[in-house]
C-alpha positions in Angstrom: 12.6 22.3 52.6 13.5 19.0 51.4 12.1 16.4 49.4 9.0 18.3 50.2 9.2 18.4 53.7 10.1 21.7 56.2 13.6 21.3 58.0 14.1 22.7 61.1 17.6 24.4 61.2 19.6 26.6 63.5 22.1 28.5 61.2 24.5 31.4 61.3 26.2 33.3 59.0 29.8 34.7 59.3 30.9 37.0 56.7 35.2 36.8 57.1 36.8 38.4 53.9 34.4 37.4 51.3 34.5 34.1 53.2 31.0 32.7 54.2 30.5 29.7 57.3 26.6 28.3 57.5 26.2 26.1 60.5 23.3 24.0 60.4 21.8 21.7 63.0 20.0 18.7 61.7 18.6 15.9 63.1 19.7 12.2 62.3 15.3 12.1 61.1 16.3 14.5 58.5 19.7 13.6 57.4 17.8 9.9 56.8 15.5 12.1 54.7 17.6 13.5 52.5 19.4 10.3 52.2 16.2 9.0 51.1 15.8 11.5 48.9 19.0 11.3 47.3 18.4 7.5 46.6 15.1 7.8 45.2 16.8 10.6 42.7 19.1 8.2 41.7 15.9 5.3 41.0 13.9 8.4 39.4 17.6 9.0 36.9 17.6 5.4 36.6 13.8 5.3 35.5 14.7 8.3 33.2 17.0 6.9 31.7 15.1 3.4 30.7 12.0 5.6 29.8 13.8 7.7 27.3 15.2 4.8 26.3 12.0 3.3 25.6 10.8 6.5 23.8 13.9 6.0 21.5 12.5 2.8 21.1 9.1 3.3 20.1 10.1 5.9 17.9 12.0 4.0 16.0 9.3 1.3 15.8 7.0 3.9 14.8 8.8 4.9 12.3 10.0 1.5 10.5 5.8 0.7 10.6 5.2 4.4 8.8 7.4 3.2 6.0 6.1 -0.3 6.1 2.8 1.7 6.5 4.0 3.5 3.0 5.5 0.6 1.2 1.7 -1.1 1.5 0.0 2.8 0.0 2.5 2.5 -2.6 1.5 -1.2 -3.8 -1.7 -0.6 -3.0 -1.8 2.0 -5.5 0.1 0.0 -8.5 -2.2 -2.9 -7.5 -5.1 -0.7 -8.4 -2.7 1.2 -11.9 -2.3 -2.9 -12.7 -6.0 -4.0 -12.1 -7.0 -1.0 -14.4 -5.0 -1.8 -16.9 -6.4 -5.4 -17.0 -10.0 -4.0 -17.2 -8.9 -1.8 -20.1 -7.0 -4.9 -22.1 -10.4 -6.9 -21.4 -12.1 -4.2 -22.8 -10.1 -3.9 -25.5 -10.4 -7.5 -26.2 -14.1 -7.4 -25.9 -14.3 -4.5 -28.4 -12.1 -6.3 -30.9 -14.2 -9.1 -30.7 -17.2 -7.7 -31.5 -15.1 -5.8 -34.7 -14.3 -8.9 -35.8 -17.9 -10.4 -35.7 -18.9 -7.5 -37.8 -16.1 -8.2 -40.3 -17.2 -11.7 -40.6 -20.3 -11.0 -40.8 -19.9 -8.6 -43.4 -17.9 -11.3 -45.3 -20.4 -13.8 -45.3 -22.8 -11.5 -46.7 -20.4 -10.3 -49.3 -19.5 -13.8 -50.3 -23.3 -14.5 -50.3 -23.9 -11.5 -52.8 -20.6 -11.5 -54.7 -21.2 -15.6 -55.2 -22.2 -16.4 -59.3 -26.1 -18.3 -59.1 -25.4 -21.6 -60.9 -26.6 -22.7 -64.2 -26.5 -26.1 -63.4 -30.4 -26.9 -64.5 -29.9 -25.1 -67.9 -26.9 -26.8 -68.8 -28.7 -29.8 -67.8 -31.2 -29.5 -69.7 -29.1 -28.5 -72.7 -26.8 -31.3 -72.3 -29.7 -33.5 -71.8 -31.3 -32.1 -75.7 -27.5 -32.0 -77.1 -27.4 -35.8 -76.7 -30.9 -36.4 -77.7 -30.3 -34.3 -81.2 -27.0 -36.3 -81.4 -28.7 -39.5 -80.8 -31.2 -38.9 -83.4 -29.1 -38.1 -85.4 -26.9 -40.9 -85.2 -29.7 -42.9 -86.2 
């Protein structure tokens, strides 16, 4: 059979000390055949060849986009460490603010309570008699 198709052959077989003759009759229909044959082996090598090539390729595309494919997981997940952080040093912020407007609250009302009342309309009014007394006097 070849390249799929039957061959009609006459053949004989001579066995001469160990030494073996095949004679085969073929036709010039099947030695075009097998020349065809032959050729389109060599186109299917030559297609082989480019499609492993190819595959080599690819695979080394695939694998340059896997680690380009990792690179962008990887700042993916600082982006997300870093965006956290933030939130936490906002909150932090936020909580500190609202500590201090306790502590100044609390300050004001210290100062408010902690503050001396002034005498002022006493001494007034004792200044006020002081001079009278010492005008009168004076007189």
């Amino acid at each position: 059979m070849i390249c799929g198709k039957e061959v009609l052959a006459q053949s004989a077989v001579i066995d001469e000390d160990q030494g073996l003759v095949i004679v085969l009759d073929i036709g010039l229909r099947d030695l075009q055949e097998v020349d065809r044959c032959f050729q389109e082996r060599d186109l299917l090598k030559e297609i082989d060849r480019e499609k492993d090539k190819t595959i080599a390729e690819l695979k080394k595309s695939l694998e340059l986009v896997q680690k380009d494919l990792d690179l962008e997981r990887k700042e993916n997940d600082l982006n997300e460490r870093i965006i956290k952080i933030q939130e936490r040093e906002i909150a932090g912020i936020n909580r500190n603010f609202e500590q201090m407007e306790e502590v100044a609250d609390r300050a004001i009302k210290l100062a408010e309570t902690s503050k001396p009342k002034s005498n002022w309309p006493t001494l007034g009014l004792i200044g006020i008699l002081a001079f009278v007394i010492g005008l009168a006097v004076g007189l």
